[in-house]
Every structure is written in C-alpha cells, then in structure tokens.
VOBA-629943 format. One record per atom (N, C-alpha, C): residue number from 1; x, y, z; atom name. Coordinates in nm, 2 decimals. Layout:
residues N
<r num="NUM" px="X" py="Y" pz="Z" atomo="CA"/>
...
This chain:
residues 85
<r num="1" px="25.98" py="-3.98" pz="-25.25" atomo="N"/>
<r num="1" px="26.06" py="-3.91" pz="-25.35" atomo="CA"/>
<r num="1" px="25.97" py="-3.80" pz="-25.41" atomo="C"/>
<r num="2" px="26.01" py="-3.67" pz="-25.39" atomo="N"/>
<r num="2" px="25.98" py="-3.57" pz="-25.49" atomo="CA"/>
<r num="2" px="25.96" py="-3.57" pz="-25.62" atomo="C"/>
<r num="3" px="25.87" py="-3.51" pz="-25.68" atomo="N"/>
<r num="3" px="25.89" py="-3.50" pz="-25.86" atomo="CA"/>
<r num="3" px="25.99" py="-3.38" pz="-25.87" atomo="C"/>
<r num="4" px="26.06" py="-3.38" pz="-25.99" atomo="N"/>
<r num="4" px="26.15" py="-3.34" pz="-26.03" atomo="CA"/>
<r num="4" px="26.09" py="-3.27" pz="-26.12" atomo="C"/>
<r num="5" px="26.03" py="-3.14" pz="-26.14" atomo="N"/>
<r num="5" px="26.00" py="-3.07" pz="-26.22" atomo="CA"/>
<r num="5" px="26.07" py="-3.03" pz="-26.34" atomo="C"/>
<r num="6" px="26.21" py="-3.02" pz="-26.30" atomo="N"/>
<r num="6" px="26.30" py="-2.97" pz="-26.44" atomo="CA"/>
<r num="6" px="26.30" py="-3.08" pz="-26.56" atomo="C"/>
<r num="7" px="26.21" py="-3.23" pz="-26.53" atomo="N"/>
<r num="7" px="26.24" py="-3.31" pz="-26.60" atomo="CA"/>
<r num="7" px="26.11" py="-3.33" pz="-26.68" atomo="C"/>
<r num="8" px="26.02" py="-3.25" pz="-26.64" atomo="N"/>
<r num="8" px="25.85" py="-3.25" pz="-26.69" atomo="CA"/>
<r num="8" px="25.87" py="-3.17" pz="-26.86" atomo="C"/>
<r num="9" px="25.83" py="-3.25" pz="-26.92" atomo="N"/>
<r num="9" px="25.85" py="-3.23" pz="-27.06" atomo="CA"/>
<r num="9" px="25.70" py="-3.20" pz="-27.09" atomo="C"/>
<r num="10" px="25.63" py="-3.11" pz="-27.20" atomo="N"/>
<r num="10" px="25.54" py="-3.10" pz="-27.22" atomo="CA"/>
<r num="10" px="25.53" py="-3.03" pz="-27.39" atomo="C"/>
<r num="11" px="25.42" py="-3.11" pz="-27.47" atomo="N"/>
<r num="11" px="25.42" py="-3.05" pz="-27.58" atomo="CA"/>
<r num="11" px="25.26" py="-3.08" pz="-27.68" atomo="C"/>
<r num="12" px="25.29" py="-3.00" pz="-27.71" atomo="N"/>
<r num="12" px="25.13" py="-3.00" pz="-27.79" atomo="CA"/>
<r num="12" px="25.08" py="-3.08" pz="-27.97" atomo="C"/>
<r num="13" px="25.00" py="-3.18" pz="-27.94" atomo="N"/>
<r num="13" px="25.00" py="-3.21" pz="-28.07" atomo="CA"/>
<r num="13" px="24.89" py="-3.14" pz="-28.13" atomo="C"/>
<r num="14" px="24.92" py="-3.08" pz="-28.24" atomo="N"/>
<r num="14" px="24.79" py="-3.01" pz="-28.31" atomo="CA"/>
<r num="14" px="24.68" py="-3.10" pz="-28.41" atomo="C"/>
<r num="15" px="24.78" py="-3.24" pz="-28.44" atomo="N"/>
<r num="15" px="24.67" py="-3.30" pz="-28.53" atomo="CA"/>
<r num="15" px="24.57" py="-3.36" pz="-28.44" atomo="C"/>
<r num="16" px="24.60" py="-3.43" pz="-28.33" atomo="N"/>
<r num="16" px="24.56" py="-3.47" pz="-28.21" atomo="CA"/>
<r num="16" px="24.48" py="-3.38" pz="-28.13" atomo="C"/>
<r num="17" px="24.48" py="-3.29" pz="-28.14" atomo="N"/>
<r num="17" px="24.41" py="-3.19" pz="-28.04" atomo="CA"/>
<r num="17" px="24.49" py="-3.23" pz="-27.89" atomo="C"/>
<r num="18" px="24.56" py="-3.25" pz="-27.83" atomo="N"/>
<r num="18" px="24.61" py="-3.33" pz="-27.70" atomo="CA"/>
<r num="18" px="24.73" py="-3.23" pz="-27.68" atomo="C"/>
<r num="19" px="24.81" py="-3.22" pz="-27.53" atomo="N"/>
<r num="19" px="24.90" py="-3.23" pz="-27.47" atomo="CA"/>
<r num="19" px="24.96" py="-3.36" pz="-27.42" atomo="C"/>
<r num="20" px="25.08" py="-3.35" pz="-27.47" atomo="N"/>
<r num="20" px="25.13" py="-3.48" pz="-27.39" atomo="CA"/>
<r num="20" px="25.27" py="-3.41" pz="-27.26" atomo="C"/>
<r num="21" px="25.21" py="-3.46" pz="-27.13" atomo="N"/>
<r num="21" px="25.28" py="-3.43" pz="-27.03" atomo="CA"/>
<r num="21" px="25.37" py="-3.52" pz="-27.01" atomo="C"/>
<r num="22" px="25.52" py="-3.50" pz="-27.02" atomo="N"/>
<r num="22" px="25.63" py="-3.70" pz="-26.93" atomo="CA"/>
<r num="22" px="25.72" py="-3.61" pz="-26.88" atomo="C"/>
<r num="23" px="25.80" py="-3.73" pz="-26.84" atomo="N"/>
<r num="23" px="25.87" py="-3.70" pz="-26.69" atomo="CA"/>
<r num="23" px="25.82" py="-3.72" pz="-26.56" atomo="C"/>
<r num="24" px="25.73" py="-3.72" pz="-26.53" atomo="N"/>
<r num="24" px="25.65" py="-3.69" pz="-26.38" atomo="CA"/>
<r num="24" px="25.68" py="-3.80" pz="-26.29" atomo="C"/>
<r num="25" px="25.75" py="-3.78" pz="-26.19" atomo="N"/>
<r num="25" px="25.76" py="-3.88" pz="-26.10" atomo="CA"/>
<r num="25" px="25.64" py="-3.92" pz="-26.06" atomo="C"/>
<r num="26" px="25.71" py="-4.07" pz="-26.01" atomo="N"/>
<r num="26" px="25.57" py="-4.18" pz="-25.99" atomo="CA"/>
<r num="26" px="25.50" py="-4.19" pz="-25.91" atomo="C"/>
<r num="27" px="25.61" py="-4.08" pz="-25.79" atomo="N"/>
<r num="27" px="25.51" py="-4.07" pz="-25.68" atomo="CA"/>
<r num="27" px="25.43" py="-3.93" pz="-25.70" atomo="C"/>
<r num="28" px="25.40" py="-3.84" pz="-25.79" atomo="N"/>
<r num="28" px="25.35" py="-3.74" pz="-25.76" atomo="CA"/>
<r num="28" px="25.19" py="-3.76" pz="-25.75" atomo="C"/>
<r num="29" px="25.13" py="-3.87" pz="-25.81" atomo="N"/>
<r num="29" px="24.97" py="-3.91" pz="-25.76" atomo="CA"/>
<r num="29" px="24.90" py="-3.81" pz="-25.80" atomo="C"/>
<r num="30" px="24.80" py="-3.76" pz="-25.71" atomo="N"/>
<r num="30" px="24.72" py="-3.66" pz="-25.78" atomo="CA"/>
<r num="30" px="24.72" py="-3.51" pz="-25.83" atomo="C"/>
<r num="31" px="24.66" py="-3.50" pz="-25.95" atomo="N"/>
<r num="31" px="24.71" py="-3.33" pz="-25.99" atomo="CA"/>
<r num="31" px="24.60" py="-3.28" pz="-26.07" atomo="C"/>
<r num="32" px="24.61" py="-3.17" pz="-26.08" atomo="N"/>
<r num="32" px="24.49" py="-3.07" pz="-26.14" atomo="CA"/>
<r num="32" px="24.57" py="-3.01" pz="-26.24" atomo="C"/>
<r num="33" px="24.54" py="-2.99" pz="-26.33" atomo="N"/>
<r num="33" px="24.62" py="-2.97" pz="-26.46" atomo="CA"/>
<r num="33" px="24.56" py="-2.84" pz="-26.50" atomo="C"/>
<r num="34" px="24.59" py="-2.76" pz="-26.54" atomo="N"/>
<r num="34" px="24.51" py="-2.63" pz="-26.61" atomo="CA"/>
<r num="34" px="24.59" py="-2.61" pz="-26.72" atomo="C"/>
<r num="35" px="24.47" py="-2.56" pz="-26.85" atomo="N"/>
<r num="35" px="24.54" py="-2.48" pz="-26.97" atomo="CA"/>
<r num="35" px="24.52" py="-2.29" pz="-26.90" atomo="C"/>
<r num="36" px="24.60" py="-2.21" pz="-26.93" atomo="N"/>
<r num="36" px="24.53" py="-2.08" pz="-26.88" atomo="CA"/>
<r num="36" px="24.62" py="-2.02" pz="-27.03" atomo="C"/>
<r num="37" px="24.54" py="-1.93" pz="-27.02" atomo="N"/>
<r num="37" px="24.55" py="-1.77" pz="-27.14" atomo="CA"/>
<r num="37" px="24.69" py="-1.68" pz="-27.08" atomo="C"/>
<r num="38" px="24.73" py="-1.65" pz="-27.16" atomo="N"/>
<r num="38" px="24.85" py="-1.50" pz="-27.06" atomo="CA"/>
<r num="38" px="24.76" py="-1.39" pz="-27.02" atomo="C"/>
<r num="39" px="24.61" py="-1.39" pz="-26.99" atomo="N"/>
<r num="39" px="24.54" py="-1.33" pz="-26.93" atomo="CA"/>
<r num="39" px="24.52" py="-1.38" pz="-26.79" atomo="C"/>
<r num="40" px="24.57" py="-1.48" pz="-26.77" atomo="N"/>
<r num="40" px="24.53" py="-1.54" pz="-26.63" atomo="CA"/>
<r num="40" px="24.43" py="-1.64" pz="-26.66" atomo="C"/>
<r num="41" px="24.34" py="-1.67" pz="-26.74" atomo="N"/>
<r num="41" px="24.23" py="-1.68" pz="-26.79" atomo="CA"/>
<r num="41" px="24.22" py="-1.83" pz="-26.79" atomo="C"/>
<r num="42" px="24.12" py="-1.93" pz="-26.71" atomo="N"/>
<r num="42" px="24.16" py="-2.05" pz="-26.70" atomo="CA"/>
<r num="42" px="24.05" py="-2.13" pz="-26.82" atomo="C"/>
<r num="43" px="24.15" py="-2.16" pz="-26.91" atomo="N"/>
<r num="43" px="24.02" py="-2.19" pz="-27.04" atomo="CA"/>
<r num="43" px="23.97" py="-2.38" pz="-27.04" atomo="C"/>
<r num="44" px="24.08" py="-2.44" pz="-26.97" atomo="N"/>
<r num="44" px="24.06" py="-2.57" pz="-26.94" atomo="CA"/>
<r num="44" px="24.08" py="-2.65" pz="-26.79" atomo="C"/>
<r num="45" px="24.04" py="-2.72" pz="-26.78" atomo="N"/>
<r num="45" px="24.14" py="-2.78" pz="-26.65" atomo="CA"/>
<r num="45" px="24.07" py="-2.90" pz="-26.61" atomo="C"/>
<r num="46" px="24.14" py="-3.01" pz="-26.54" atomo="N"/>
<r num="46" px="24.09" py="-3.12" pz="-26.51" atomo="CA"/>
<r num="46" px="24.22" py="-3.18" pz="-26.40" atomo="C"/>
<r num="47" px="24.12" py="-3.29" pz="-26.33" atomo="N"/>
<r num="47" px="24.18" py="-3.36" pz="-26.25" atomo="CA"/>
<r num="47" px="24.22" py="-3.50" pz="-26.25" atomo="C"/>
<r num="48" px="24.29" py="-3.55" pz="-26.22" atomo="N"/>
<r num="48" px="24.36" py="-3.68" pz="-26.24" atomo="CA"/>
<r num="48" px="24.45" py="-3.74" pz="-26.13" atomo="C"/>
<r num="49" px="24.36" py="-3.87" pz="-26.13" atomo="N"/>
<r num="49" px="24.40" py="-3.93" pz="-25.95" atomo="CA"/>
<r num="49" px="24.58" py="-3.98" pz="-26.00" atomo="C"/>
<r num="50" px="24.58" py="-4.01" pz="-26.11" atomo="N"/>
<r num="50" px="24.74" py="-4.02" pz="-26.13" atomo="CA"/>
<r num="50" px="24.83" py="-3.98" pz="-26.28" atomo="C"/>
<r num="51" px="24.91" py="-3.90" pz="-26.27" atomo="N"/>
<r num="51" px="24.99" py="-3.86" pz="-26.35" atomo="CA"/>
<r num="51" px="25.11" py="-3.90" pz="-26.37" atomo="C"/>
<r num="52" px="25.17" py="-3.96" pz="-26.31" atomo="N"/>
<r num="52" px="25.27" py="-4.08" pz="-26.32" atomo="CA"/>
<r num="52" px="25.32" py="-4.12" pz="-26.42" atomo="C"/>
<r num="53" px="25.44" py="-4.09" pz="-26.50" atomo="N"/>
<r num="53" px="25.45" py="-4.13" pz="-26.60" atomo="CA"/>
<r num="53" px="25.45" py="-4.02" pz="-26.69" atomo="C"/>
<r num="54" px="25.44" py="-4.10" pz="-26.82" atomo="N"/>
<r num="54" px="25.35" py="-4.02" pz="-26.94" atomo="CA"/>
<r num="54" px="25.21" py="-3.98" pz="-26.91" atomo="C"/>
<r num="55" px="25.13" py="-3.90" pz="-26.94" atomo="N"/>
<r num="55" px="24.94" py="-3.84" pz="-26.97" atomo="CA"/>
<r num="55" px="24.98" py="-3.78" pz="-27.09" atomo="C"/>
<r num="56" px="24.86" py="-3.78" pz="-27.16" atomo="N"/>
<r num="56" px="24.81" py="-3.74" pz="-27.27" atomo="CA"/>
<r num="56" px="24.64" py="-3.71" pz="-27.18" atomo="C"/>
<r num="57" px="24.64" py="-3.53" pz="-27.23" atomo="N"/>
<r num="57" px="24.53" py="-3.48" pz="-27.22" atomo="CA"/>
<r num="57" px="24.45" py="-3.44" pz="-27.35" atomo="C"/>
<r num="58" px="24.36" py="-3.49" pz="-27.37" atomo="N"/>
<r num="58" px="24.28" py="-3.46" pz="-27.46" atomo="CA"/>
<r num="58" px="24.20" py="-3.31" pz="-27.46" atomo="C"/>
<r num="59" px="24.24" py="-3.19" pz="-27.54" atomo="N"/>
<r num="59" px="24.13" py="-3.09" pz="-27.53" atomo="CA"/>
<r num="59" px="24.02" py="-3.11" pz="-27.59" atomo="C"/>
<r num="60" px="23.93" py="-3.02" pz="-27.53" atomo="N"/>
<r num="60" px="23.79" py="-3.03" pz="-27.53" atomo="CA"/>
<r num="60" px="23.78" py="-2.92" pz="-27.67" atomo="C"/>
<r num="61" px="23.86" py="-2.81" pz="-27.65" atomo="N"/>
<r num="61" px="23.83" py="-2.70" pz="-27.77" atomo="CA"/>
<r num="61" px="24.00" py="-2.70" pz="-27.86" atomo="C"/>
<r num="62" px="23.98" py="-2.60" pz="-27.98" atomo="N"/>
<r num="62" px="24.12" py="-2.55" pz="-28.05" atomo="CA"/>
<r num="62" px="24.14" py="-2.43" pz="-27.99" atomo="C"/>
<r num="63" px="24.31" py="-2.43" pz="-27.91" atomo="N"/>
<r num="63" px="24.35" py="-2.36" pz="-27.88" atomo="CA"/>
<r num="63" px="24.46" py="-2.28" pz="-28.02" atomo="C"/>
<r num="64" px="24.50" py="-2.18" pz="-28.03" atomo="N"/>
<r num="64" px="24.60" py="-2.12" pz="-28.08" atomo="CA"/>
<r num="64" px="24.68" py="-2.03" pz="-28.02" atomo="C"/>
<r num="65" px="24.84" py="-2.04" pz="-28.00" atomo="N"/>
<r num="65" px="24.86" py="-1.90" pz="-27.97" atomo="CA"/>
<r num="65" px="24.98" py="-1.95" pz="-27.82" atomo="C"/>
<r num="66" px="24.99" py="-1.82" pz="-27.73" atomo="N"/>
<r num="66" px="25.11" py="-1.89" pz="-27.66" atomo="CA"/>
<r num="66" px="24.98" py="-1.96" pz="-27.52" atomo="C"/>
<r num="67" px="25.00" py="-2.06" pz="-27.47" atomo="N"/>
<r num="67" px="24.91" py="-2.08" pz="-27.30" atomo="CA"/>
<r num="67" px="25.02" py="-2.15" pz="-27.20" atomo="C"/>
<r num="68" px="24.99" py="-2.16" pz="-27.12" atomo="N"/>
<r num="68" px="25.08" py="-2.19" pz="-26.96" atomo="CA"/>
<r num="68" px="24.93" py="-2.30" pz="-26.91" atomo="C"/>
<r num="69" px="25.08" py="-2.43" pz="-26.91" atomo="N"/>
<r num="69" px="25.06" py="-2.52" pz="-26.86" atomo="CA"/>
<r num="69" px="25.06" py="-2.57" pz="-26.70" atomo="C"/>
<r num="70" px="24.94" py="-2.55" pz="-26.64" atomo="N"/>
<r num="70" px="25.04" py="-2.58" pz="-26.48" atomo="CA"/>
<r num="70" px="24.95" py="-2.70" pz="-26.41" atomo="C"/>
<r num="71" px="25.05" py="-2.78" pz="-26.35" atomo="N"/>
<r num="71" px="24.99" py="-2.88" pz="-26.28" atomo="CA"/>
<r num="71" px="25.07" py="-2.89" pz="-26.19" atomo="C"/>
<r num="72" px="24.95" py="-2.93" pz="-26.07" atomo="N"/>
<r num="72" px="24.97" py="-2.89" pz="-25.91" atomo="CA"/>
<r num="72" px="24.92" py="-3.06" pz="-25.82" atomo="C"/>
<r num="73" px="24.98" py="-3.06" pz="-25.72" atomo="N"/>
<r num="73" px="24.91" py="-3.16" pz="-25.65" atomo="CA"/>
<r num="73" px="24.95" py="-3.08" pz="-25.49" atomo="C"/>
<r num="74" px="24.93" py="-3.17" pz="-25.36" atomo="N"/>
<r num="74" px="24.90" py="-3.09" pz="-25.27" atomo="CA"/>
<r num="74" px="25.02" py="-3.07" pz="-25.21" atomo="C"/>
<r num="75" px="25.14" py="-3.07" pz="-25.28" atomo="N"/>
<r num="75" px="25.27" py="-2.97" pz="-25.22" atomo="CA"/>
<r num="75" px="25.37" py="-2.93" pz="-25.34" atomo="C"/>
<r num="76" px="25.34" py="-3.00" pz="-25.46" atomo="N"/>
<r num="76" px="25.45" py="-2.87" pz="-25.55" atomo="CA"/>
<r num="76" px="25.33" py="-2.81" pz="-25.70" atomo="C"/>
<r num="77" px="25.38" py="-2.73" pz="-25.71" atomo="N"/>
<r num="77" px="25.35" py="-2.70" pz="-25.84" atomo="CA"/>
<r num="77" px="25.44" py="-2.67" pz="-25.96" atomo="C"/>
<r num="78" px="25.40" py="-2.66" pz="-26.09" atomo="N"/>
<r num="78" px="25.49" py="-2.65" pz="-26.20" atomo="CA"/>
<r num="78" px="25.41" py="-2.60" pz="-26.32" atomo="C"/>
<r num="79" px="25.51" py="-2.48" pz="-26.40" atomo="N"/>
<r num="79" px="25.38" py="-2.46" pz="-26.46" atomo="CA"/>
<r num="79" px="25.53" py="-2.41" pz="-26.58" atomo="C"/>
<r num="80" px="25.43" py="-2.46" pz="-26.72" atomo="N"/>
<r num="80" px="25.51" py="-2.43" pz="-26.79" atomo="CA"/>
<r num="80" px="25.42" py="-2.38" pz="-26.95" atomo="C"/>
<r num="81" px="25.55" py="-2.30" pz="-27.02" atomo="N"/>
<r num="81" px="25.48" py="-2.20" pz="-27.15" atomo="CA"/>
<r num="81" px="25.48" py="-2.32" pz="-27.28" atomo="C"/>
<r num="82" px="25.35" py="-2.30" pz="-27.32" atomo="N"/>
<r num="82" px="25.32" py="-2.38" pz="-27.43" atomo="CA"/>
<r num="82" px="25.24" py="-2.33" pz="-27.57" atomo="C"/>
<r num="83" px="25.33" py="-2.30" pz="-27.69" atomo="N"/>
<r num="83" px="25.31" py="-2.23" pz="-27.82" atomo="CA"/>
<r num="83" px="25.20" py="-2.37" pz="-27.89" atomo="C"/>
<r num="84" px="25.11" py="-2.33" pz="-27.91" atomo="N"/>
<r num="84" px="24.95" py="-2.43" pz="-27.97" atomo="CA"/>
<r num="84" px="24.95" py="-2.36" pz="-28.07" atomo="C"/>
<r num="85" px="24.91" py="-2.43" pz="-28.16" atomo="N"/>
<r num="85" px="24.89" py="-2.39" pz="-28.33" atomo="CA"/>
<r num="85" px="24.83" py="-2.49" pz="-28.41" atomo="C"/>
C-alpha cells in the first residue's frame, strides 16, 4: 500500500521547538525529512528508519518565517509549506 500524501498533516509547535508530521502510511518505512528556506537552502534534515504513523521532529535551531517541509523515501516524495514563528 502506498502513502497517501494528501493525508500528511504537518504543523509546527513553537513552544516545543518540534514539527509534528501524521497521516503517514505505515508502510512508507524509511524517509529523509528536510527543513529548507524558499531559497532552496537546506537548513535541517535527518533520517528515520520509520515514519509511520505520527513523528515529532525535534529542531536543533529557531526557525522563523515561511519553510518547506519535504519528506522522501525511495519512490514518493511530498513536500509541504510551513509558516514557523
């Protein structure tokens, strides 16, 4: 079974410092997650042998401002706009 991308919810907690990614089908397994800039600019990113479910990514730094969320594994991708503040 395919992940269903249109179902990938993602949103930013600011007290938390975190993204919380849900929706993700159970079979999608492994994925590389990136924060990027609207410069293209890849300011975070990490890997994860399972996304399944709910994740909660923890950032490393404060972001502000608009970034694009995209997480890939080795046949779909999905990438989506996220307002941090």
């Amino acid at each position: 079974m395919e992940a269903k991308f249109e179902d990938v919810h993602i949103a930013f907690n600011g007290l938390a410092n975190n993204i919380q990614i849900s929706g993700m089908n159970q079979d999608f397994g492994k994925a590389t997650i990136e924060l990027v800039d609207l410069s293209g600019k890849i300011v975070e990113k990490i890997k994860q042998n399972d996304i399944s479910g709910n994740f909660v990514w923890t950032l490393e730094n404060n972001y502000e401002g608009i970034y694009l969320i995209s997480i890939r594994n080795k046949k779909e991708k999905v990438v989506r706009k996220i307002f941090m503040h």
